[in-house]
N, C-alpha and C positions, 0 to 999 in steps of 0.2 A: 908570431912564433917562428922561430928560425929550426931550420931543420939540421936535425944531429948528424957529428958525423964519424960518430962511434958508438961502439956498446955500450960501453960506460958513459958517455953524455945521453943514452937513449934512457939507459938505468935511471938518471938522475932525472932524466925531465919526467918518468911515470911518476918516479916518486913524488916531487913537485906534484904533482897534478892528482896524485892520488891522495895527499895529504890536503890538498886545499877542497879535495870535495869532500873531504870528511868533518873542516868546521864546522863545527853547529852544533856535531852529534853527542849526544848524550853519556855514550857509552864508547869506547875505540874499538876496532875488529878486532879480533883475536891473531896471534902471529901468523897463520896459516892462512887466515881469509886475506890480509893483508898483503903477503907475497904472491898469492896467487894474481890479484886486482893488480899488484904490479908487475908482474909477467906477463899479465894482456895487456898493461898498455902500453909496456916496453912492446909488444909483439906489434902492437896497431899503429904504434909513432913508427918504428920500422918499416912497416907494410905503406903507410901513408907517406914516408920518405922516399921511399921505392917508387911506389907510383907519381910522385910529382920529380922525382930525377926523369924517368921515362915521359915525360909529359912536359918537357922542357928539351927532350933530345930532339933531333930533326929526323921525321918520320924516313924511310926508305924508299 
């Protein structure tokens, strides 16, 4: 996985990622349950970008 280096490529990768764990299922989430599930994981690909940019800088 390569790391985003936008909002909008962070948007698309939850989406990806949210749609691919949702194969299988039966039934789809409702629009609501589904934007939310992609606003954390827009919020967690950000937050896990974050910390491996910092985690790759040279300590002080």
């Amino acid at each position: 996985m390569t790391l985003a280096s936008n909002s909008s490529d962070t948007s698309e990768q939850a989406k990806r990622f949210i749609d691919a764990s949702l194969k299988g299922r039966s039934r789809p989430p409702s629009k609501a349950a589904y934007a939310r599930a992609v606003k954390l994981a827009r919020q967690a690909i950000e937050d896990l970008a974050h910390v491996a940019r910092r985690a790759g800088s040279p300590s002080r």
